[in-house]
C-alpha positions as semicolon CSV with decimal commas, in nm:
position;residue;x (nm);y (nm);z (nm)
1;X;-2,005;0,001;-0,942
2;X;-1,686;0,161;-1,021
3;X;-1,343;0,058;-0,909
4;X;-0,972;0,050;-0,994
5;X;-0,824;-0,223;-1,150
6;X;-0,445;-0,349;-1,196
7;X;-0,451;-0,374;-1,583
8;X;-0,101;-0,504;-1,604
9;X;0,251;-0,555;-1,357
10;X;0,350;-0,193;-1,340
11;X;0,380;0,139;-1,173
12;X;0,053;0,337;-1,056
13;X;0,004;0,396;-1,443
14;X;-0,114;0,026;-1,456
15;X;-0,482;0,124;-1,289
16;X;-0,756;0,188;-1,472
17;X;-1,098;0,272;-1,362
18;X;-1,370;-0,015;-1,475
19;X;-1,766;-0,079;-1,395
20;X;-1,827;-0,406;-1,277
21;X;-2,156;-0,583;-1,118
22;X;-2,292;-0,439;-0,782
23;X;-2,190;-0,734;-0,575
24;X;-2,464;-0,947;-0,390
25;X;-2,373;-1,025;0,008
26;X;-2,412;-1,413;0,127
27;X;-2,503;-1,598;0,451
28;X;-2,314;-1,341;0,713
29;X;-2,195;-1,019;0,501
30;X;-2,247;-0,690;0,446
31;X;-2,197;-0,459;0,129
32;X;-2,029;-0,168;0,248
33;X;-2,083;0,165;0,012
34;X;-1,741;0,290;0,080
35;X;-1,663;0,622;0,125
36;X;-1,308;0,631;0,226
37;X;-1,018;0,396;0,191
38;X;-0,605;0,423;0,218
39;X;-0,289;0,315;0,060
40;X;-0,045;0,114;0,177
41;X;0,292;-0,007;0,077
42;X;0,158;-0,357;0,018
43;X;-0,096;-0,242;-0,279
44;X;0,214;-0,072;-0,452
45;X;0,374;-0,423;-0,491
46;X;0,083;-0,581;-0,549
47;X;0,051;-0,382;-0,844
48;X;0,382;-0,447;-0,923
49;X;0,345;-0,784;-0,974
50;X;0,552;-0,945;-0,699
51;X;0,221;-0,942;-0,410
52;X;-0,115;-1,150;-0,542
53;X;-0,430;-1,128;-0,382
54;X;-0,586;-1,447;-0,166
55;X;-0,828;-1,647;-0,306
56;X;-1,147;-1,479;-0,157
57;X;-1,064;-1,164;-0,293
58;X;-1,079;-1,000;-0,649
59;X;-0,693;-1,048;-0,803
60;X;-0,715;-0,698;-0,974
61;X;-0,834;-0,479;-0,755
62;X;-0,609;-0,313;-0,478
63;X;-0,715;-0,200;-0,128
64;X;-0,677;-0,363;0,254
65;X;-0,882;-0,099;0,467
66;X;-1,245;0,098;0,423
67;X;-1,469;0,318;0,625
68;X;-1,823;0,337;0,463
69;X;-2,194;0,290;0,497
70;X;-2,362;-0,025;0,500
71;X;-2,558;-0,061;0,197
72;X;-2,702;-0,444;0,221
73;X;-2,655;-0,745;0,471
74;X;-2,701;-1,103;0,385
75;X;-2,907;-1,379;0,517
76;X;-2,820;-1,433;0,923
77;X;-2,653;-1,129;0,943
78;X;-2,689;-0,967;1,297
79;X;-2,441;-0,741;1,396
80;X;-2,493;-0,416;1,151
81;X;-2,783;-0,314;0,953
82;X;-2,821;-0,109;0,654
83;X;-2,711;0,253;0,731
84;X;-2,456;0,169;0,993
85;X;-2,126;0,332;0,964
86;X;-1,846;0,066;0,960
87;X;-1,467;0,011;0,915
88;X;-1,221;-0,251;0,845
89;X;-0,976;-0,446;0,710
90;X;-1,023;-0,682;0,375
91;X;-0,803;-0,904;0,156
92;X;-0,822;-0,656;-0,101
93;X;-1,102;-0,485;-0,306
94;X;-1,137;-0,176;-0,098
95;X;-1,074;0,040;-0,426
96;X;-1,422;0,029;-0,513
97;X;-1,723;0,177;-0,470
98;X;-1,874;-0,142;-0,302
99;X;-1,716;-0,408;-0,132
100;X;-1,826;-0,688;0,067
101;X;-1,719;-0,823;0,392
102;X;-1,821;-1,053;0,684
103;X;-1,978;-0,923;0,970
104;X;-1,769;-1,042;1,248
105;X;-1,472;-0,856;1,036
106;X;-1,634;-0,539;1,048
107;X;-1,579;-0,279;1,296
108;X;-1,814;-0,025;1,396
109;X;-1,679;0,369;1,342
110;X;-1,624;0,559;1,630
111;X;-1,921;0,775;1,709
112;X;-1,832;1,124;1,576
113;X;-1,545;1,071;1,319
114;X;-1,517;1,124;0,985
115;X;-1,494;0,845;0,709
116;X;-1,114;0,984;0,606
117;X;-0,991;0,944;0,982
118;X;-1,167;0,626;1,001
119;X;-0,999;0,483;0,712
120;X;-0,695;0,562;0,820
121;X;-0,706;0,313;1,122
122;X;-0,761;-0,042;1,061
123;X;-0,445;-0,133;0,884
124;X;-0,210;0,063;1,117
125;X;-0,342;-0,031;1,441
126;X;-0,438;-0,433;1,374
127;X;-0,132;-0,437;1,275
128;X;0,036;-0,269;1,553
129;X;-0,194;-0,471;1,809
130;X;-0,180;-0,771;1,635
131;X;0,209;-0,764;1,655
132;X;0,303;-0,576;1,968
133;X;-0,015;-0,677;2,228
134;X;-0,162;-1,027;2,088
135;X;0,233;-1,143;2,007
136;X;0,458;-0,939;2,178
137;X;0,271;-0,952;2,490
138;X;0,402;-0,539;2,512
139;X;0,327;-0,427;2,895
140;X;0,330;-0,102;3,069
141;X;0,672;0,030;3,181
142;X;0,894;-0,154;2,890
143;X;1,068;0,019;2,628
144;X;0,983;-0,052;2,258
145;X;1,171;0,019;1,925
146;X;0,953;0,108;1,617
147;X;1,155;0,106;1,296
148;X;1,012;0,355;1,030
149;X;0,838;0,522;1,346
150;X;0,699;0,785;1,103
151;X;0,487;0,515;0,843
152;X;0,116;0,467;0,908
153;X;0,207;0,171;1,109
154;X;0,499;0,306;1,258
155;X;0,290;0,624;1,430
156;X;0,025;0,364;1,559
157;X;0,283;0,179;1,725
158;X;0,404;0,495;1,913
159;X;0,040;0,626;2,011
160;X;-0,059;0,251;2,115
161;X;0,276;0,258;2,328
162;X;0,168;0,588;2,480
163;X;-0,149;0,462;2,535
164;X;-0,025;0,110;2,746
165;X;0,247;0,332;2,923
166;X;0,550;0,176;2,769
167;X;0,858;0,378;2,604
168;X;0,937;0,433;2,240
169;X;1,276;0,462;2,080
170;X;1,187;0,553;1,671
171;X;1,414;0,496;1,375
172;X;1,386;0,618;1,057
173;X;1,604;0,759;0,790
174;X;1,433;1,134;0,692
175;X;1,523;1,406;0,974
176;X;1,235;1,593;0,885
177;X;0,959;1,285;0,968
178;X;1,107;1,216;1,266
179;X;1,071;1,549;1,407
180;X;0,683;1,456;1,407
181;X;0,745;1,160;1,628
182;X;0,736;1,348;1,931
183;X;0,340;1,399;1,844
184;X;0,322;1,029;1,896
185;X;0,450;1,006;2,220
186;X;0,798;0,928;2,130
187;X;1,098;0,953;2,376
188;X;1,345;0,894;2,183
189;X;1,449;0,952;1,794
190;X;1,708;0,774;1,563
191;X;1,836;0,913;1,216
192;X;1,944;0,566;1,050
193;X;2,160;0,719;0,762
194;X;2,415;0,465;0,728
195;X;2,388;0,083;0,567
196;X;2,364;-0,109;0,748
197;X;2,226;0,126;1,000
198;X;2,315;0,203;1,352
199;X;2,075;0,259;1,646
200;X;2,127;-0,004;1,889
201;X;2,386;0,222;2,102
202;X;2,137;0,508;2,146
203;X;1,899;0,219;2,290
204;X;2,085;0,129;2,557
205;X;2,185;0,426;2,627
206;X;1,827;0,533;2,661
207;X;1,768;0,199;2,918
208;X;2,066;0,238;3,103
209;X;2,269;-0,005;2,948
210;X;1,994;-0,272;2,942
211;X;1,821;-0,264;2,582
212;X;1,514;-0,266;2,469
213;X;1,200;-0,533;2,560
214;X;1,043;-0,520;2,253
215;X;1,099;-0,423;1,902
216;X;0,856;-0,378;1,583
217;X;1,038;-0,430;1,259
218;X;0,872;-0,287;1,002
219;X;1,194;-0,239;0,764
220;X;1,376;-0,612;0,791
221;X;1,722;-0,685;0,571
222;X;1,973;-0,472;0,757
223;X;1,793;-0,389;1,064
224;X;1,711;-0,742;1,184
225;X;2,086;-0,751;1,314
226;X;2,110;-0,433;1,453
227;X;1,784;-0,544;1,640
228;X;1,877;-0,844;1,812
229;X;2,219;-0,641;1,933
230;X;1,928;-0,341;2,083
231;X;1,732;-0,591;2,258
232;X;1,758;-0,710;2,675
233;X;1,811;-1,041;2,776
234;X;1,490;-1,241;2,674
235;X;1,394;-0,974;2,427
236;X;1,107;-0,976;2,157
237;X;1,136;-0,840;1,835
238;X;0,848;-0,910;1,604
239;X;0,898;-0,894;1,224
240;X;0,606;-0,750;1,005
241;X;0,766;-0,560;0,698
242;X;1,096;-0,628;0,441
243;X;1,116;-0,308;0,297
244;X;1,502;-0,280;0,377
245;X;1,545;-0,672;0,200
246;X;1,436;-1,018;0,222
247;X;1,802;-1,146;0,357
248;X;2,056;-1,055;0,608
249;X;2,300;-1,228;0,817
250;X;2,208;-1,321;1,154
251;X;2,453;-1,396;1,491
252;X;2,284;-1,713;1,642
253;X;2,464;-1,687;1,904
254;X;2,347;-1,368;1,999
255;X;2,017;-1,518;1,966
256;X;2,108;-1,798;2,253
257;X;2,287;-1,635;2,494
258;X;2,064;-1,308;2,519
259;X;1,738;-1,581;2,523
260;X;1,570;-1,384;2,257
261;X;1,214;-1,461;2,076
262;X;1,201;-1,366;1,704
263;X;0,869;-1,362;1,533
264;X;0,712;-1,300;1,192
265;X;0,394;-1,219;1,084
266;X;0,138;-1,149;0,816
267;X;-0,249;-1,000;0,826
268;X;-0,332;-1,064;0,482
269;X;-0,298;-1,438;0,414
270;X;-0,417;-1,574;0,766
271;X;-0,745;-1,782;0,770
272;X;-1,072;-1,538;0,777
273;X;-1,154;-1,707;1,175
274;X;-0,816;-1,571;1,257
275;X;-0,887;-1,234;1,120
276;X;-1,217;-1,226;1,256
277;X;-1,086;-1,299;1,584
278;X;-0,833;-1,041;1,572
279;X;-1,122;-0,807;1,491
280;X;-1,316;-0,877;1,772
281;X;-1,028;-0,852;2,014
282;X;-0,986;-0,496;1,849
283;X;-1,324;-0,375;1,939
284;X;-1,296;-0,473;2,256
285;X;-0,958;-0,334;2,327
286;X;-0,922;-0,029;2,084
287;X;-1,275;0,088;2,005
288;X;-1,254;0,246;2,371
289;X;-0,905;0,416;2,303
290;X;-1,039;0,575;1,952
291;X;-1,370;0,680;2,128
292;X;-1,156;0,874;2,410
293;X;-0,868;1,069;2,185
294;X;-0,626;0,808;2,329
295;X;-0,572;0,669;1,995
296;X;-0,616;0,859;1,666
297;X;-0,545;0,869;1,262
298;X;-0,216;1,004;1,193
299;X;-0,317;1,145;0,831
300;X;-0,034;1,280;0,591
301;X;-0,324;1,364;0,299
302;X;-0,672;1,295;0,191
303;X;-0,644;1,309;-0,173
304;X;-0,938;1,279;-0,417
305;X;-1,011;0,973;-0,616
306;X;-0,867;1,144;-0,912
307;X;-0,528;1,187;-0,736
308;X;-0,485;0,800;-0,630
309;X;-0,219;0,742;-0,851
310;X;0,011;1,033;-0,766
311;X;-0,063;0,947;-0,384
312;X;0,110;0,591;-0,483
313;X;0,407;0,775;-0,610
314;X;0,407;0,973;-0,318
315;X;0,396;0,663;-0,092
316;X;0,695;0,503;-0,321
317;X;0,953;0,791;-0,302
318;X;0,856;0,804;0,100
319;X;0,750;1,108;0,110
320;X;0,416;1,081;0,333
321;X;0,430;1,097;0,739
322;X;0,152;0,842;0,841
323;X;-0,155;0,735;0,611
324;X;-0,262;0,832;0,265
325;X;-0,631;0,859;0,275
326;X;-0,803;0,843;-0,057
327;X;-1,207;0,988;-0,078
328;X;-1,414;0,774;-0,284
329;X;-1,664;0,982;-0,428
């Protein structure tokens, strides 16, 4: 099989394509022929050095999400069989032709959609269910921020909002993206042009003086602050990205006086039961929302194989409004 492979710390220059073995599925997987996958901020740093795989995983080879074909299922597999069109998220190793995952992580595609749409959902929306439902305990009627409302994450955050019946307030620092938010089901938009950026005013004006319940960070350094000062009394605010820096400077006080809960989180790294877990929660809860429109890919491109590296320079000068969907044929 064919894949792409990180041939030294670099830019998108750095992958080269490679054959390696067709890989052989154990007690509970399935090899998925893959037909679709995305990129996402986390395989540009990987490649950069500064973001290594987990152990179960190949170290070289980029990729968290697929949509594909089942090609061959281990010994005691029973939920899929060969030909059965699946989705997911994995460690890494999705830029391949072939991949393998377990069984319980796998989700099945929504009847009628495409591989590219499919592939554009299961980073974006585990994440966003993961950290606003499972964590943030988000419930119909409250009023959410969404930092970088306009990244793949971002945009599932606003339609899952939509979807619960709770109110988003977007941030983001392009104009032009944020005009798309209202798509999304957003009520309210933020242009974040200054460092360190300002939005928390514009919340509570938009909740009458009260702030917001919940808020996703997907940006951290400057914005954590800011945050904390947008959120009511016995606010959430989970923290899932550090694009904006690993440091800031935090009032504690604020922290004890408004009762808040601060969280932070990671997909990649958790133990596989914990991912599996999270995937079956996910069918339960989101499969029905994909099958009924309610929740859907928000797709900037779907670029060719060929064209993967100039979709990760797209993705670096933050260009793209959603998910970059790569074809792997």
């Amino acid at each position: 099989m064919k894949v792409m492979r990180i041939t030294e710390p670099g830019g998108p220059e750095v992958l080269a394509e490679e054959e390696r073995p067709e890989p052989t599925p154990g007690p509970g997987e399935l090899r998925v022929r893959v037909r679709a996958t995305a990129l996402n901020r986390a395989d540009l740093i990987q490649i950069r050095g500064h973001y290594p795989a987990p152990p179960d995983v190949p170290p070289d080879v980029p990729g968290l999400e697929y949509a594909g074909e089942v090609e061959a299922v281990g010994p005691r597999t029973r939920r899929f069989k060969v030909g059965d069109r699946v989705m997911g998220l994995v460690g890494g190793g999705a830029w391949a032709q072939q991949l393998l995952t377990h069984e319980r992580e796998a989700l099945p595609m929504p009847e009628g959609m495409d591989f590219t749409d499919a592939a554009a959902l299961p980073e974006a929306y585990l994440t966003a269910y993961d950290a606003l439902v499972l964590q943030g305990g988000l419930k119909p009627g409250e009023t959410v921020v969404v930092h970088a409302v306009a990244s793949g994450v971002g945009s599932a955050a606003a339609l899952l909002c939509q979807a619960m019946g709770a109110r988003v307030v977007g941030t983001g620092r392009n104009a032009a993206k944020l005009a798309r938010a209202s798509e999304w089901g957003v009520a309210r938009t933020v242009l974040c042009e200054s460092s360190p950026p300002s939005f928390a005013d514009a919340v509570r004006e938009e909740t009458g003086g009260r702030g917001a319940d919940l808020c996703l960070d997907l940006v951290g350094g400057d914005y954590v602050p800011e945050s904390l000062q947008a959120l009511a009394p016995r606010g959430r605010m989970m923290l899932v990205g550090l694009v904006a820096g690993m440091h800031t400077d935090l009032n504690l006080g604020l922290l004890l006086t408004k009762r808040l809960t601060m969280t932070g989180t990671v997909l990649r790294s958790r133990p596989v039961e914990e991912k599996m877990a999270l995937t079956q929660s996910a069918e339960r809860h989101l499969l029905p929302l994909f099958r009924s429109g309610a929740l859907r890919a928000v797709v900037d491109a779907v670029l060719p194989k060929a064209e993967l590296r100039q979709g990760l320079e797209r993705m670096a000068r933050n260009d793209s409004v959603g998910k970059l969907v790569v074809r792997w044929e």
